[in-house]
C-alpha positions as a Markdown table, in Angstrom:
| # | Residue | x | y | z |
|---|---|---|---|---|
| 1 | Unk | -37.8 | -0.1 | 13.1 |
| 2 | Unk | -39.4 | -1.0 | 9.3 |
| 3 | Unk | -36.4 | -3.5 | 7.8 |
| 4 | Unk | -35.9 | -2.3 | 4.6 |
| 5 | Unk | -34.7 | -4.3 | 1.8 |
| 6 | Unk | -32.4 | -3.5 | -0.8 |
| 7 | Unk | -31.9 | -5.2 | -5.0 |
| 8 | Unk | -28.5 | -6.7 | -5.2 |
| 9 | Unk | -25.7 | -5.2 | -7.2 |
| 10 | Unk | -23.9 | -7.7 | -9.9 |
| 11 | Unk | -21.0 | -6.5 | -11.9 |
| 12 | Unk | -20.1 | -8.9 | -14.9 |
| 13 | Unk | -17.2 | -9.6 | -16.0 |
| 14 | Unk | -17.3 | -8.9 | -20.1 |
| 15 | Unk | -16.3 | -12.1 | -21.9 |
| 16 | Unk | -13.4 | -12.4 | -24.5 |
| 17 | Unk | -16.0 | -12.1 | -27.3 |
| 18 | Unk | -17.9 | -9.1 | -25.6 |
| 19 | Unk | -14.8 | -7.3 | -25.0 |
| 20 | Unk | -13.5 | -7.5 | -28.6 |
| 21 | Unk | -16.9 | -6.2 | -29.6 |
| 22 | Unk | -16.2 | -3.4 | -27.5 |
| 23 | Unk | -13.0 | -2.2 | -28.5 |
| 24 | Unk | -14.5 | -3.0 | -32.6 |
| 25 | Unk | -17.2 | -0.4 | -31.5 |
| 26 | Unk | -14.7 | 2.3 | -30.0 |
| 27 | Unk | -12.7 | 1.9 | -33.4 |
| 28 | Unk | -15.8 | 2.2 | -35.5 |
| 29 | Unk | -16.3 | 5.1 | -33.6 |
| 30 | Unk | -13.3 | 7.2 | -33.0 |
| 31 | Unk | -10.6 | 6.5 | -35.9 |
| 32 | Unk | -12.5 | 7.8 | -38.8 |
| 33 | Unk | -14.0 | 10.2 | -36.4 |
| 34 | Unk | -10.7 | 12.1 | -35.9 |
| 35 | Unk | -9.6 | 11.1 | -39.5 |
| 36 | Unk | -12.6 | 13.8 | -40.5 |
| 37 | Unk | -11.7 | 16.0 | -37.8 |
| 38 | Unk | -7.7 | 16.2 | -39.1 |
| 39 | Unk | -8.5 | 15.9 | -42.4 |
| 40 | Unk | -11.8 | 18.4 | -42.8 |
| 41 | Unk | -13.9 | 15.7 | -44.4 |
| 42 | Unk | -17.1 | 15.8 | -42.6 |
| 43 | Unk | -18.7 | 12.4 | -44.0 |
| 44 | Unk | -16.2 | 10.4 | -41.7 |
| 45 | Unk | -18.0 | 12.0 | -38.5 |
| 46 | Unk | -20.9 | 10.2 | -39.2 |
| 47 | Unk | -19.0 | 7.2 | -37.7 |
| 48 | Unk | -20.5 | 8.2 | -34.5 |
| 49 | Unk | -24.1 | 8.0 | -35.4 |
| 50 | Unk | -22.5 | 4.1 | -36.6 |
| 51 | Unk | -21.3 | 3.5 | -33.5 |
| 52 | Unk | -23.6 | 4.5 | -31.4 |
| 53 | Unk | -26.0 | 2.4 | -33.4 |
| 54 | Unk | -23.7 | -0.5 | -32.9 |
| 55 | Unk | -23.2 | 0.0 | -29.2 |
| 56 | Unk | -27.1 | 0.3 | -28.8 |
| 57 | Unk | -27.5 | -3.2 | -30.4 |
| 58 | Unk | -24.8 | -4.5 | -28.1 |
| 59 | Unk | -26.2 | -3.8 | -24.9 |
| 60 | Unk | -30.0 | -5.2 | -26.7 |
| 61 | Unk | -28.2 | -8.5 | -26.9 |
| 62 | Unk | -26.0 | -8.3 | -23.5 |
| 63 | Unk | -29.4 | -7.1 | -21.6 |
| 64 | Unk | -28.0 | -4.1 | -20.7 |
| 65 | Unk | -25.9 | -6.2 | -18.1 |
| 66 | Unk | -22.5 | -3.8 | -18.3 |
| 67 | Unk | -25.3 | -0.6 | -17.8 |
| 68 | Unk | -27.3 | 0.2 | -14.0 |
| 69 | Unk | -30.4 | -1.1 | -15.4 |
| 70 | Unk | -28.3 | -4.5 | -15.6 |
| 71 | Unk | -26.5 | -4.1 | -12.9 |
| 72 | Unk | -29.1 | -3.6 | -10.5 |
| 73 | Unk | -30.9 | -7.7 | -9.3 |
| 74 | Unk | -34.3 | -6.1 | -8.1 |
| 75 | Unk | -35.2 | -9.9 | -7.7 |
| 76 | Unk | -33.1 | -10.7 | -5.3 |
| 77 | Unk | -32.9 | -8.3 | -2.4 |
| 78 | Unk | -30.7 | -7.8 | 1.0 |
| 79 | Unk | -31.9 | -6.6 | 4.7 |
| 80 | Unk | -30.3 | -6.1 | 7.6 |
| 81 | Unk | -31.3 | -6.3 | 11.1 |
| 82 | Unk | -30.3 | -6.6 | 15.1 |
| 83 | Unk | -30.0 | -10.7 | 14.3 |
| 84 | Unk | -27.9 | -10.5 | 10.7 |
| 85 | Unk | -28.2 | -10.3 | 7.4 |
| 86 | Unk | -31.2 | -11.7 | 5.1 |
| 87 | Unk | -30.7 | -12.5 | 1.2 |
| 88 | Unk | -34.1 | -13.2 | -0.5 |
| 89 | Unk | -34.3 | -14.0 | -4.0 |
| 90 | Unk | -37.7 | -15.6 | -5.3 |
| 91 | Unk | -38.6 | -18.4 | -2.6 |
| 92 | Unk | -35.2 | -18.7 | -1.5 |
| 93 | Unk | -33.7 | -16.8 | 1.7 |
| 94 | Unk | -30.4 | -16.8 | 3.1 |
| 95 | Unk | -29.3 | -15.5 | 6.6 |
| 96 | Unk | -26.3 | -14.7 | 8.2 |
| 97 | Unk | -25.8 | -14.2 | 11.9 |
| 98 | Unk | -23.7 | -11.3 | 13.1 |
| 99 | Unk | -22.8 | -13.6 | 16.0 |
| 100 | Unk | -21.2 | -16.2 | 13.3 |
| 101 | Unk | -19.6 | -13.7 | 10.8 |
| 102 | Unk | -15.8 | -12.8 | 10.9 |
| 103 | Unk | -13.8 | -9.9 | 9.4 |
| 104 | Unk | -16.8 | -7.9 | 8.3 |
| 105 | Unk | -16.2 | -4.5 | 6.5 |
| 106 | Unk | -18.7 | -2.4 | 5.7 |
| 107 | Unk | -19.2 | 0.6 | 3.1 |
| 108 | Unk | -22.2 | 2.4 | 3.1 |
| 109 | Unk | -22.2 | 5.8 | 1.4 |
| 110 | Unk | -24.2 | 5.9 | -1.6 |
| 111 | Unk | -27.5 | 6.2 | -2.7 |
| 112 | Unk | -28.3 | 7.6 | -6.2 |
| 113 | Unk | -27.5 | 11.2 | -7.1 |
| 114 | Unk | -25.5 | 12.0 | -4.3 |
| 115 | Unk | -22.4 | 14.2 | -5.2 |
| 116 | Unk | -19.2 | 13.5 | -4.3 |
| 117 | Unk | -17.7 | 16.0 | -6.3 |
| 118 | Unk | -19.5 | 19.2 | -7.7 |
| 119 | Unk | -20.6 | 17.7 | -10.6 |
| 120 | Unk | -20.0 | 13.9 | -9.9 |
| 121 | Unk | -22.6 | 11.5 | -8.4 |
| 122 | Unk | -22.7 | 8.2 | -7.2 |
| 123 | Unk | -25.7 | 5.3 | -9.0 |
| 124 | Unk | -26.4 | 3.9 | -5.7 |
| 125 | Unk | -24.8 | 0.4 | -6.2 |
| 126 | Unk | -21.4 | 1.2 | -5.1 |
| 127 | Unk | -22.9 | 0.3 | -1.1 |
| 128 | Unk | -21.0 | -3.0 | 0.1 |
| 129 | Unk | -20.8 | -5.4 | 2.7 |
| 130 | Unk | -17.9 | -7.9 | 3.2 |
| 131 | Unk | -17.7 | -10.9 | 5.6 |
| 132 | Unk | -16.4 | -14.3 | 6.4 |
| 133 | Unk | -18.6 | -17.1 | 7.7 |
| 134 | Unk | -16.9 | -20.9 | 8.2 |
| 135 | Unk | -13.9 | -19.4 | 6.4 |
| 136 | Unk | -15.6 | -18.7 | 3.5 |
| 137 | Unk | -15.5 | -14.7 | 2.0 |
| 138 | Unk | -18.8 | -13.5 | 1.3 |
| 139 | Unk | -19.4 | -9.5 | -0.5 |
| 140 | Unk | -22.6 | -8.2 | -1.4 |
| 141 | Unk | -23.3 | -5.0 | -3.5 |
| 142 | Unk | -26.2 | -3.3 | -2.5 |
| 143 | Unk | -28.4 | -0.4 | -4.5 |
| 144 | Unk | -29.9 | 2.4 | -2.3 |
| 145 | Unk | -32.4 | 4.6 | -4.1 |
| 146 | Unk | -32.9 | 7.4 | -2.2 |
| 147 | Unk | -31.8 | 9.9 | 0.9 |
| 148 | Unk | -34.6 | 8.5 | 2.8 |
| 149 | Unk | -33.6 | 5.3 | 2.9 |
| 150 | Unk | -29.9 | 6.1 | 3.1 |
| 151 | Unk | -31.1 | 7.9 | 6.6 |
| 152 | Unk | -33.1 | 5.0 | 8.0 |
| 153 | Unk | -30.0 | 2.2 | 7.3 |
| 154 | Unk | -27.8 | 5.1 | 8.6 |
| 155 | Unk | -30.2 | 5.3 | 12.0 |
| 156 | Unk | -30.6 | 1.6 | 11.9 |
| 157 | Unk | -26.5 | 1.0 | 11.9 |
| 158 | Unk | -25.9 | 3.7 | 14.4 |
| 159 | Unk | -28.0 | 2.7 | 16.9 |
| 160 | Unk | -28.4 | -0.8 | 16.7 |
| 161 | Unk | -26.1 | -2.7 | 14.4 |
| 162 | Unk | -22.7 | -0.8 | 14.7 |
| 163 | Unk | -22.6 | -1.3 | 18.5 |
| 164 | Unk | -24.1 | -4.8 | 18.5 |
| 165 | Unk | -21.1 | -5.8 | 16.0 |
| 166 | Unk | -18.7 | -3.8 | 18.4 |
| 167 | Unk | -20.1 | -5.8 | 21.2 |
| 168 | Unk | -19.4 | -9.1 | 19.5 |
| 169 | Unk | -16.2 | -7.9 | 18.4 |
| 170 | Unk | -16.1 | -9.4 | 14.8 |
| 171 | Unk | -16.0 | -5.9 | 13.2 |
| 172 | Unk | -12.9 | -5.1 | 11.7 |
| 173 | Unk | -11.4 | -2.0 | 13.3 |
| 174 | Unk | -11.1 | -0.1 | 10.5 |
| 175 | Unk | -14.0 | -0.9 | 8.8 |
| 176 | Unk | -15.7 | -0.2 | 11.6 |
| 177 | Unk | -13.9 | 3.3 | 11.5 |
| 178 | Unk | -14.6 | 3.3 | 8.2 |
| 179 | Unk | -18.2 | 2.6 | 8.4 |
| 180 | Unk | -19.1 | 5.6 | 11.3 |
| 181 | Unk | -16.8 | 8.0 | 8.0 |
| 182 | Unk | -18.3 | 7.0 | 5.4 |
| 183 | Unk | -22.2 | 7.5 | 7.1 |
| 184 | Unk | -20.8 | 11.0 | 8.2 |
| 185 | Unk | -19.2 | 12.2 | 4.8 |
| 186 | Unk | -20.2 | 15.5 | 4.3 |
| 187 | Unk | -18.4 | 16.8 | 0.8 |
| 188 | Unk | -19.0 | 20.5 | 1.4 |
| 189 | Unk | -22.8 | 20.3 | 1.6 |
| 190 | Unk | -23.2 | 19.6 | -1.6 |
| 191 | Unk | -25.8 | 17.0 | -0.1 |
| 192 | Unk | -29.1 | 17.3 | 2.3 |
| 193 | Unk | -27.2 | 14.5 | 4.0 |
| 194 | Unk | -25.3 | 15.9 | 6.2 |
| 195 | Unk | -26.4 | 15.0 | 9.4 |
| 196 | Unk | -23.4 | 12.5 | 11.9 |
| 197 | Unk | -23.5 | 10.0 | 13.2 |
């Protein structure tokens, strides 16, 4: 089976100055925004064209970090096979052992543009895998671009990894209840997905 490999997901946490930025920016935007709208004065509406200026300079000088494009490390990339788990970044490669790991949980569901509601959609990047090695917590969020390679990690869990963690018996029970739902999720055909485990 081809191991496929997958960029890291990194949410940032804003810091104190980028979060007063943002709530500046909404202001900018929205109080004389609805000032013009309650009071009929159209020239306070351009406060949006403002804001959106302002916001688009933000994200220039955060590199887009809070946005998917940010969010998204395609240099450093995670695989997953019969013997573990594989982080690569650069030169650099860490593995994991499923034999070692404790407590895993695993969430695998999302790959971009598939619907959860009728007019909802996932980015890909909300994909996770959580696990304990030495007493130490590990999680890593993964981006999956496509269906096609949402169906081979599904294949690849179902018949190799799911009952190779079961075996070893460091699987969470839930999670691992959790993982053979969330692969089968079928939300009213709305995907071409919707094949079970």
């Amino acid at each position: 089976m081809i191991q496929q490999k997958f960029p890291i997901a990194i949410y940032q946490k804003p810091t104190i100055i980028e979060g007063f930025f943002v709530i500046l920016f909404a202001l900018i935007i929205f109080v004389p925004f609805i000032y013009g709208i309650k009071t009929k004065q159209p020239i306070f509406c351009l406060s949006m064209i403002i804001g959106i200026i302002c916001f688009k300079i933000f994200n220039e000088t955060t590199k887009s970090k809070f946005l998917p494009s940010g969010i998204i490390k395609k240099d450093i990339l995670i695989s997953f096979s019969e013997n573990g788990i594989e982080i690569s970044s650069n030169e650099e490669t860490t593995e994991y052992k499923w034999s070692n790991l404790q407590e895993i949980e695993i969430n695998i569901y999302a790959y971009k543009q598939r619907y959860y509601t009728i007019n909802k959609y996932y980015y890909g990047y909300e994909n996770s895998i959580k696990f304990m090695e030495n007493g130490e917590q590990f999680k890593y969020r993964f981006y999956i671009e496509n269906v096609d390679q949402f169906k081979l990690l599904k294949k690849q869990f179902s018949t190799i990894i799911l009952p190779l963690l079961n075996e070893y018996q460091n699987l969470k029970e839930e999670s691992y209840l959790q993982a053979q739902f969330n692969f089968a999720r079928n939300y009213n055909n709305l995907n071409n997905d919707t094949d079970y485990i």
